[in-house]
VOPAGU-2260 file (C-alpha; in pm, 1 decimal, decimal comma):
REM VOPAGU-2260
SITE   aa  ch    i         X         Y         Z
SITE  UNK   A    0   10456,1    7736,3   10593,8
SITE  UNK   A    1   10012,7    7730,1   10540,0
SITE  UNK   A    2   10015,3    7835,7   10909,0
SITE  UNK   A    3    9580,2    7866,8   10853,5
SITE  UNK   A    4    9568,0    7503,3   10796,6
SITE  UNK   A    5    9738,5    7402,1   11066,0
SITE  UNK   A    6    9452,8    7544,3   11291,0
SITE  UNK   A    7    9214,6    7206,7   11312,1
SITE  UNK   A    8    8798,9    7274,0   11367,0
SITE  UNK   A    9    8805,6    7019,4   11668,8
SITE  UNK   A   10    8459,3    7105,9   11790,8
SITE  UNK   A   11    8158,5    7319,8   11633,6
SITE  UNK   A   12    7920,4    7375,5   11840,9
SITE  UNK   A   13    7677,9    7394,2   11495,9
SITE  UNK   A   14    7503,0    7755,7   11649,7
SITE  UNK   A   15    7541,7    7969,0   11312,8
SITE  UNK   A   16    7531,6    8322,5   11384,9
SITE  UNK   A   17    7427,1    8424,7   11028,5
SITE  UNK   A   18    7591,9    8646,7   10747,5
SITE  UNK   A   19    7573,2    8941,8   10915,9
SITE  UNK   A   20    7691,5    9291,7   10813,5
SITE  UNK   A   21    8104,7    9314,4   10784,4
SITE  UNK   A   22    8287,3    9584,6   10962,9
SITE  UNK   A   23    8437,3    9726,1   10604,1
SITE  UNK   A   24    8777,6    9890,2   10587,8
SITE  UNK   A   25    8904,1   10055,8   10255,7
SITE  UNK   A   26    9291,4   10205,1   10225,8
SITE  UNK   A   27    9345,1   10443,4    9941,8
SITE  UNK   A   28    9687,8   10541,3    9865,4
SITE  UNK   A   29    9807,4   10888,2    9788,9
SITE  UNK   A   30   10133,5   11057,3    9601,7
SITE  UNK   A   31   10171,0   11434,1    9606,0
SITE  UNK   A   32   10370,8   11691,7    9786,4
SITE  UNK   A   33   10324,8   11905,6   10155,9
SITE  UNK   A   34   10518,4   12212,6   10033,7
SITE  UNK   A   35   10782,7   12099,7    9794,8
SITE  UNK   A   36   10876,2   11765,6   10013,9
SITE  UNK   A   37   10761,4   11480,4    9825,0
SITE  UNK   A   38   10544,3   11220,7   10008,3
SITE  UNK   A   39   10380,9   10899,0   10006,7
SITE  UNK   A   40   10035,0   10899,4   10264,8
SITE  UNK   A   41    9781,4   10559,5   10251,5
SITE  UNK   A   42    9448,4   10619,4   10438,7
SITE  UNK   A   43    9181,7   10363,3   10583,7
SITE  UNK   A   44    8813,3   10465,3   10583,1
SITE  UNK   A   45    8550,0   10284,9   10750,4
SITE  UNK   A   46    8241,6   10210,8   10478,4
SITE  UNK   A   47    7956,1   10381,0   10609,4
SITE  UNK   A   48    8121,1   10635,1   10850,1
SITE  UNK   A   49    8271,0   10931,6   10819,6
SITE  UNK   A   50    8609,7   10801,6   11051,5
SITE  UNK   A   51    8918,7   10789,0   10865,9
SITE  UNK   A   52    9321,5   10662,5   10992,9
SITE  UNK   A   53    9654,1   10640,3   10836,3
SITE  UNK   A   54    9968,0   10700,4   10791,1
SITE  UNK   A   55   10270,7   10932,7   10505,6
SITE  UNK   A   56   10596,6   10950,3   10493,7
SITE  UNK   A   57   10876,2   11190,7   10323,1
SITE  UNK   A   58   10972,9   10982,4   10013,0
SITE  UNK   A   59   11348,4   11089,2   10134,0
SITE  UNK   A   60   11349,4   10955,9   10477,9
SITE  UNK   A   61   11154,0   10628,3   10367,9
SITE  UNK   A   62   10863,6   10459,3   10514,2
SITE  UNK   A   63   11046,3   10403,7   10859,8
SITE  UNK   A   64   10999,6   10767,2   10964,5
SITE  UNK   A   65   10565,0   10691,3   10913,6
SITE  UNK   A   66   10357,9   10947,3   11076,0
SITE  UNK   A   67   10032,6   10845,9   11186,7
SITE  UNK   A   68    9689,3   11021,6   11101,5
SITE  UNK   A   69    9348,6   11006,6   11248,6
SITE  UNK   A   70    9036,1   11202,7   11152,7
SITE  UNK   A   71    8771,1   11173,2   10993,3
SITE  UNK   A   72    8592,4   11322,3   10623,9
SITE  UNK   A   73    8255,8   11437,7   10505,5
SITE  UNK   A   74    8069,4   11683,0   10286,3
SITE  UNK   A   75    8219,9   11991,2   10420,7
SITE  UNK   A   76    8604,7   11889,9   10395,1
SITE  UNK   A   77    8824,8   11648,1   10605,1
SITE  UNK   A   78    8998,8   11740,3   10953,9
SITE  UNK   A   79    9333,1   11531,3   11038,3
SITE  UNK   A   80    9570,0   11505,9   11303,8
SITE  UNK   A   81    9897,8   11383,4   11282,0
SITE  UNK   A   82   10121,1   11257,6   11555,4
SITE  UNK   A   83   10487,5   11179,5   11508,3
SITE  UNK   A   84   10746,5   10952,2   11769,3
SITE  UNK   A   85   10950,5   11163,2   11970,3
SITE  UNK   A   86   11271,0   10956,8   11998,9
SITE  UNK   A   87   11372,4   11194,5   12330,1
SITE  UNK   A   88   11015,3   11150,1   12482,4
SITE  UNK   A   89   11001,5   10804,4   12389,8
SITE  UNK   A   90   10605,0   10912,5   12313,8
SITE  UNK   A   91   10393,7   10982,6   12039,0
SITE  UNK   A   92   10288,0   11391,2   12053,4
SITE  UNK   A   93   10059,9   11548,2   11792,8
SITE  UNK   A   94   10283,3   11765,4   11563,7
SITE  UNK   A   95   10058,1   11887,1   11274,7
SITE  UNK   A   96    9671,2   11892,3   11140,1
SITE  UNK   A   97    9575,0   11873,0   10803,7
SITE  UNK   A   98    9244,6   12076,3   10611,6
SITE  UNK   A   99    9149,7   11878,8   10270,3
SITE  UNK   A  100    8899,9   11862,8   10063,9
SITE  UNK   A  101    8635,8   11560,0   10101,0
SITE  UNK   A  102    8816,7   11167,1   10066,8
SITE  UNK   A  103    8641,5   11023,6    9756,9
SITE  UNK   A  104    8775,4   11208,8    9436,2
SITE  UNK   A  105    9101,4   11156,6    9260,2
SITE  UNK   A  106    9254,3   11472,0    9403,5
SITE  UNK   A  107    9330,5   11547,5    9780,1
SITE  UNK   A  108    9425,9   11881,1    9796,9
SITE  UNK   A  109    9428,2   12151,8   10113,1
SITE  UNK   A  110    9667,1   12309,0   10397,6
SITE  UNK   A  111    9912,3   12165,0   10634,6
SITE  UNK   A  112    9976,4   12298,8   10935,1
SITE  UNK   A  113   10224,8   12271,7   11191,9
SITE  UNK   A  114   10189,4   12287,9   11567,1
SITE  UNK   A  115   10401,0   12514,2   11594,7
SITE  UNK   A  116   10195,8   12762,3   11286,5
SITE  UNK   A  117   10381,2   12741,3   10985,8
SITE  UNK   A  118   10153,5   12647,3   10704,0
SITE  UNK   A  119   10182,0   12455,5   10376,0
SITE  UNK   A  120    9995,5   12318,2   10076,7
SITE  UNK   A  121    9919,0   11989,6   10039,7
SITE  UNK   A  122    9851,3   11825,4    9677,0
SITE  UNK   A  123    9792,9   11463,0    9674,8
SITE  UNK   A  124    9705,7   11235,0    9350,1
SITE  UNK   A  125    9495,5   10885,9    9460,7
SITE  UNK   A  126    9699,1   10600,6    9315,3
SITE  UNK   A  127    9401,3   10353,9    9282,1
SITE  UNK   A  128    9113,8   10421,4    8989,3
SITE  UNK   A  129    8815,6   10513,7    9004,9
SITE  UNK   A  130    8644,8   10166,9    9036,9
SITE  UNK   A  131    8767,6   10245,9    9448,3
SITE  UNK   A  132    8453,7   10492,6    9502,4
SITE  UNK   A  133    8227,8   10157,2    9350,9
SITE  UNK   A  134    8365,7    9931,8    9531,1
SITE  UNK   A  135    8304,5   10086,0    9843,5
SITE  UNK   A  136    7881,1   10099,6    9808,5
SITE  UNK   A  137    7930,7    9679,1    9742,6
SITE  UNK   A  138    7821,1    9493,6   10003,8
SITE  UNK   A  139    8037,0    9258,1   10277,8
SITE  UNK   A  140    7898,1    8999,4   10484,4
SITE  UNK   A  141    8079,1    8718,3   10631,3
SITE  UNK   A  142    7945,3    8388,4   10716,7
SITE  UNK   A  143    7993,2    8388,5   11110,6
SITE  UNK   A  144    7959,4    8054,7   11335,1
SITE  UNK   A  145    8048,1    8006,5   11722,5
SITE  UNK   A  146    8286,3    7716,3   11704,6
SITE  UNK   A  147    8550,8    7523,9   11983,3
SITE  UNK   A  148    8985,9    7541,3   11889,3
SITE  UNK   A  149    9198,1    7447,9   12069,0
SITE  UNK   A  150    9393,0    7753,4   12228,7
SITE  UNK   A  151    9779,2    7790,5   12288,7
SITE  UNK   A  152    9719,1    7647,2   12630,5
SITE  UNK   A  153    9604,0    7284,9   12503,0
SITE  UNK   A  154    9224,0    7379,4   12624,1
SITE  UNK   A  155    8909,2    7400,1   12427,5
SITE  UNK   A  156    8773,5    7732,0   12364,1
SITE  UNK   A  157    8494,5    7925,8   12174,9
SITE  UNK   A  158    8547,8    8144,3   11854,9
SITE  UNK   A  159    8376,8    8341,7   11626,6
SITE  UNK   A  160    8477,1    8155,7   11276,1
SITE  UNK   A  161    8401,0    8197,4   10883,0
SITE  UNK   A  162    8355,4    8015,8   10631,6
SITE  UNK   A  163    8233,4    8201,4   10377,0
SITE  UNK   A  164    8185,5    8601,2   10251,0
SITE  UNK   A  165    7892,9    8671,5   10127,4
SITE  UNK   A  166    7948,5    9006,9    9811,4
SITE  UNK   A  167    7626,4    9207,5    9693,7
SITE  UNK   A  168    7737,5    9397,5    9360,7
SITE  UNK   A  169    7487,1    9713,7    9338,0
SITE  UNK   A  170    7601,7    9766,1    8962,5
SITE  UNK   A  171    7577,0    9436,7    8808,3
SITE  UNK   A  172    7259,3    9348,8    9102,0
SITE  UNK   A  173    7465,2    8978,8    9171,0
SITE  UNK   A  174    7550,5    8764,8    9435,2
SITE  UNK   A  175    7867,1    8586,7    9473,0
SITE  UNK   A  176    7969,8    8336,6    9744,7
SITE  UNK   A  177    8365,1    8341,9    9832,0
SITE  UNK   A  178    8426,7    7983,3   10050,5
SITE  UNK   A  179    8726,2    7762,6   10051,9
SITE  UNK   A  180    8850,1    7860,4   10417,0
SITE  UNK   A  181    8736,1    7805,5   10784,0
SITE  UNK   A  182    8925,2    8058,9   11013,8
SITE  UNK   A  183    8913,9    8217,5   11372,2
SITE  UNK   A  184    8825,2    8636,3   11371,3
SITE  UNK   A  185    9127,7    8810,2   11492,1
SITE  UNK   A  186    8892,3    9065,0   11630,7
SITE  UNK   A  187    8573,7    8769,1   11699,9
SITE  UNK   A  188    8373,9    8955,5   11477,7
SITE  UNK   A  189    8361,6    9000,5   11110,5
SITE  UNK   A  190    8592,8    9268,9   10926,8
SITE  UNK   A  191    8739,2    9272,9   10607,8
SITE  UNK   A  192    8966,0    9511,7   10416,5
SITE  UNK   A  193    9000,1    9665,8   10043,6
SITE  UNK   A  194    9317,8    9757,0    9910,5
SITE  UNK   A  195    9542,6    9660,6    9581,7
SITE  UNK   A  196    9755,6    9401,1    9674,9
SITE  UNK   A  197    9883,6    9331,5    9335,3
SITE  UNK   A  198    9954,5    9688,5    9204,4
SITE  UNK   A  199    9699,2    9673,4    8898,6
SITE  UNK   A  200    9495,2    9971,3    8998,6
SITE  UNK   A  201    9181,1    9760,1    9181,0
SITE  UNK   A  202    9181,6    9706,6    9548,1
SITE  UNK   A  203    9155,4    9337,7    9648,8
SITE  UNK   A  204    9054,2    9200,1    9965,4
SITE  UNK   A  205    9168,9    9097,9   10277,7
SITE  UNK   A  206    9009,5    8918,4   10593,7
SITE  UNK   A  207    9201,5    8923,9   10918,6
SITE  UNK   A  208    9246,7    8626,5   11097,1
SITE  UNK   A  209    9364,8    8446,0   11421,4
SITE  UNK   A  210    9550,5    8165,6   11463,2
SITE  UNK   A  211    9440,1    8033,1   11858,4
SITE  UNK   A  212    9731,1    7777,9   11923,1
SITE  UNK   A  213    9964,0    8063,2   11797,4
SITE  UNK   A  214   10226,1    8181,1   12103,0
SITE  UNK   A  215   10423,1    8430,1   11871,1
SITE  UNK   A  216   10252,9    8543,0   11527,4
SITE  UNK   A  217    9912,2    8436,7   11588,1
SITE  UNK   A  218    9737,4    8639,7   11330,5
SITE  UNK   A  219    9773,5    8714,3   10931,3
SITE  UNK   A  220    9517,9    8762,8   10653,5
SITE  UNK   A  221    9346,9    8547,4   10378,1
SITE  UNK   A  222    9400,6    8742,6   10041,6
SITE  UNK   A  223    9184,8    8750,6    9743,6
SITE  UNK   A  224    9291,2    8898,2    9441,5
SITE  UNK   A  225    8995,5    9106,3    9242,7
SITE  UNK   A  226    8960,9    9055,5    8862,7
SITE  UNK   A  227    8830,9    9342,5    8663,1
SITE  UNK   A  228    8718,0    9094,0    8338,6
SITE  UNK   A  229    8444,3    8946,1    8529,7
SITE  UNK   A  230    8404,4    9085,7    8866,3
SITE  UNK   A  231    8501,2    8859,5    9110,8
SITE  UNK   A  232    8752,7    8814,1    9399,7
SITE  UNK   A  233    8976,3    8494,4    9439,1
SITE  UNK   A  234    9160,5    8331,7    9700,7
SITE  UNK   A  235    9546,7    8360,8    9605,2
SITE  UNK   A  236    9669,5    8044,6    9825,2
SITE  UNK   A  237   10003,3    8159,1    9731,4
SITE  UNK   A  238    9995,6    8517,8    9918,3
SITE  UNK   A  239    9829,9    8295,5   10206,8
SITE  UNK   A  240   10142,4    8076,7   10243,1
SITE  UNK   A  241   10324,9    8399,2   10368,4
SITE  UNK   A  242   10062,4    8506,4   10647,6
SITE  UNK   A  243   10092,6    8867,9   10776,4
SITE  UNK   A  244   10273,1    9142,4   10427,7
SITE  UNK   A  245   10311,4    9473,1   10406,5
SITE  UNK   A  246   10221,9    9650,7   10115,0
SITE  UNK   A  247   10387,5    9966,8    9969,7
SITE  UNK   A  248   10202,9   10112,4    9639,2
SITE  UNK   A  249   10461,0   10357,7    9604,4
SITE  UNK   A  250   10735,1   10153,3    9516,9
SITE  UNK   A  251   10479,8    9849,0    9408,1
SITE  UNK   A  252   10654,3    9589,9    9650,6
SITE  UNK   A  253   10527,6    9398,7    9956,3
SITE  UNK   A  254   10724,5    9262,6   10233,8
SITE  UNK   A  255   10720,6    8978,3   10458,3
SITE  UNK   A  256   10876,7    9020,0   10788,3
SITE  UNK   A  257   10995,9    8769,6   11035,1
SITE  UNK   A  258   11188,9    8805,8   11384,3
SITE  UNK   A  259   11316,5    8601,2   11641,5
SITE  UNK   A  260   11322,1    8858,5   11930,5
SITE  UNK   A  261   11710,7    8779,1   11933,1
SITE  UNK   A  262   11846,7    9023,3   11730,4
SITE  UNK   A  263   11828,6    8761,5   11434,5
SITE  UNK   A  264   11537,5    8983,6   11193,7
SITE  UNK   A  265   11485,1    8988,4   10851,5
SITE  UNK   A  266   11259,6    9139,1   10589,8
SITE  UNK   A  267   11218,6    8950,6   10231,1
SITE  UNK   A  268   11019,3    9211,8    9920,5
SITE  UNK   A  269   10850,4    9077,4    9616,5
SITE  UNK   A  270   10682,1    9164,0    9294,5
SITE  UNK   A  271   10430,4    9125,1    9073,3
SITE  UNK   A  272   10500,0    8995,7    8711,0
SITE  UNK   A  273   10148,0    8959,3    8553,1
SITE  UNK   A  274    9943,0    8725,4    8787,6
SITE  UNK   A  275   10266,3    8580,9    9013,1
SITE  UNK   A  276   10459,3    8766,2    9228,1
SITE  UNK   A  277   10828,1    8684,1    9287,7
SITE  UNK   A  278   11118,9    8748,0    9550,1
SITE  UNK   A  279   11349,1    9053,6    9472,8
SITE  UNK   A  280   11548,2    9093,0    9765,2
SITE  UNK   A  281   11601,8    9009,7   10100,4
SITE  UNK   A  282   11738,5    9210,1   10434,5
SITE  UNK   A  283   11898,9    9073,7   10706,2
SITE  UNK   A  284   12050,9    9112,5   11064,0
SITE  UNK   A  285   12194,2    8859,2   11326,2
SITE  UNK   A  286   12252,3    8925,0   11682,2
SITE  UNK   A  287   12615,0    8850,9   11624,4
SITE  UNK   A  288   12702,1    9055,9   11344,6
SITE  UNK   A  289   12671,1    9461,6   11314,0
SITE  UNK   A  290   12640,2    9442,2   10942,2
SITE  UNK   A  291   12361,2    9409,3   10786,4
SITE  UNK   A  292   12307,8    9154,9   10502,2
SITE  UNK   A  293   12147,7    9215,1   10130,2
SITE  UNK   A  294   12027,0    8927,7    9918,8
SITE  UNK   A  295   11946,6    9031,5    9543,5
SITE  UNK   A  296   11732,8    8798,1    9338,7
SITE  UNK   A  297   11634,4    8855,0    8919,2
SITE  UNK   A  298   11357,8    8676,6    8779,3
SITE  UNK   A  299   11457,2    8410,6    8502,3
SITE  UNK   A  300   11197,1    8185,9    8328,5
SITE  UNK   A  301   10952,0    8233,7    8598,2
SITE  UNK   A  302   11205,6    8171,1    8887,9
SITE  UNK   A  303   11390,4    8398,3    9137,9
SITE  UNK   A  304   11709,8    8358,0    9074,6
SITE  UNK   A  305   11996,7    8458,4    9373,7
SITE  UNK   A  306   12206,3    8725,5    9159,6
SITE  UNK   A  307   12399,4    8949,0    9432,0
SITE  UNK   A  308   12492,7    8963,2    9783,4
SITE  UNK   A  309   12680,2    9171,9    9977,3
SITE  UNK   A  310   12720,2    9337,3   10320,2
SITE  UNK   A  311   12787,2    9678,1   10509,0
């Protein structure tokens, strides 16, 4: 369901803010090894700072067993702490740091070391091209307004909305203006996000966004697709029909989630061919049932088409 155009402008209060700088996230994703334990780690940095977050995982326990980093990079190297859940504590506890060489080139490479001392090296490959480093001196600014939604309680209230992203490219010296939507800031201010949603090597973009009447799910993203032939980004209404993904660039899938806080949870994965994606397979639990239920789905003539399921 287009759960962004259910949110109706009821009132705008017409006080424009102004395209003002954009709080600028971009995720790089990383395959290597710590040791000889393969592993898959993503990490966020903020344009224009030297702060950096994220998250890896050992390829053989999957991304459920993510560890979450924080640090930040520079010049002289880049210092990260890791923190892992401890299932007896019910806490998160810092078990590891990390020693690398500066975030920016194709390589990652330095030491890992364990709380506890032991030591090991860590040699990561960057998945996305080079164009990453370019993208990130291009500059973001969203068109920001103060405007009146109506809020999950039936009242009036004032947001910070967009309608438009304003992209400075440094190389080519143009200005491009991306419109088309009218949303609520999830955060009532202006961020967006780089990273490749469709697999091809060049991060896209995504803006976070909030939906006010919302009880349960009340935020997702608008995605735009980049396009290497001429430069530009483009809204991909399709990705927008499914709100809030995950996407994994290791196995070059993203997921939609959806729960009803019963017991009754799912998770459906698709893939790119060319410029679509399509549904693969689909994951499923019900409160009544201890099995859990696979859906398998090939794609035929431009369709997914239902091909297996089974349970265990």
């Amino acid at each position: 369901m287009k759960r962004y155009a259910l949110l109706p402008l009821l009132f705008i209060t017409g006080h424009l803010l102004h395209a003002q700088k954009t709080t600028v996230y971009t995720w790089m994703h990383y395959s290597g090894t710590i040791g000889s334990y393969p592993v898959a780690v993503k990490i966020r940095c903020t344009n224009h700072t030297d702060s950096i977050w994220g998250e890896y995982y050992y390829t053989r326990k999957g991304s459920a067993a993510s560890i979450y980093l924080n640090g930040t990079t520079g010049a002289n190297g880049t210092q990260v702490i890791e923190e892992a859940y401890n299932r007896q504590l019910q806490r998160h506890e810092q078990t590891g740091t990390f020693t690398l060489n500066p975030i920016g080139g194709r390589e990652l490479t330095g030491t890992w070391t364990g709380i506890k001392g032991p030591s090991l090296t860590v040699r990561l490959t960057r998945i996305e091209n080079d164009f990453v480093q370019e993208l990130q001196q291009w500059d973001f600014r969203l068109q920001l307004y103060e405007g009146k939604v109506e809020n999950a309680g039936g009242s009036l209230q004032t947001y910070t909305k967009a309608n438009k992203l304003v992209i400075y490219d440094p190389v080519k010296k143009t200005t491009r203006t991306l419109n088309g939507f009218d949303e609520v800031m999830y955060n009532n201010y202006g961020e967006a996000e780089l990273e490749d949603l469709n697999f091809d090597g060049y991060p896209d973009l995504k803006i976070p966004i909030y939906f006010p009447q919302a009880i349960k799910n009340d935020g997702a993203y608008l995605y735009f697709i980049y396009y290497p032939k001429n430069r530009q980004f483009v809204l991909n209404k399709a990705l927008n029909e499914l709100g809030y993904l995950d996407f994994n660039a290791q196995t070059k899938e993203f997921r939609k989630s959806d729960a009803d806080g019963r017991g009754n949870e799912g998770d459906a994965y698709y893939k790119w061919t060319g410029n679509k994606f399509y549904l693969v397979r689909e994951v499923r639990t019900y409160e009544d049932s201890p099995k859990v239920f696979y859906t398998e789905y090939t794609i035929r003539n431009g369709q997914s088409v239902k091909t297996k399921t089974y349970n265990k």
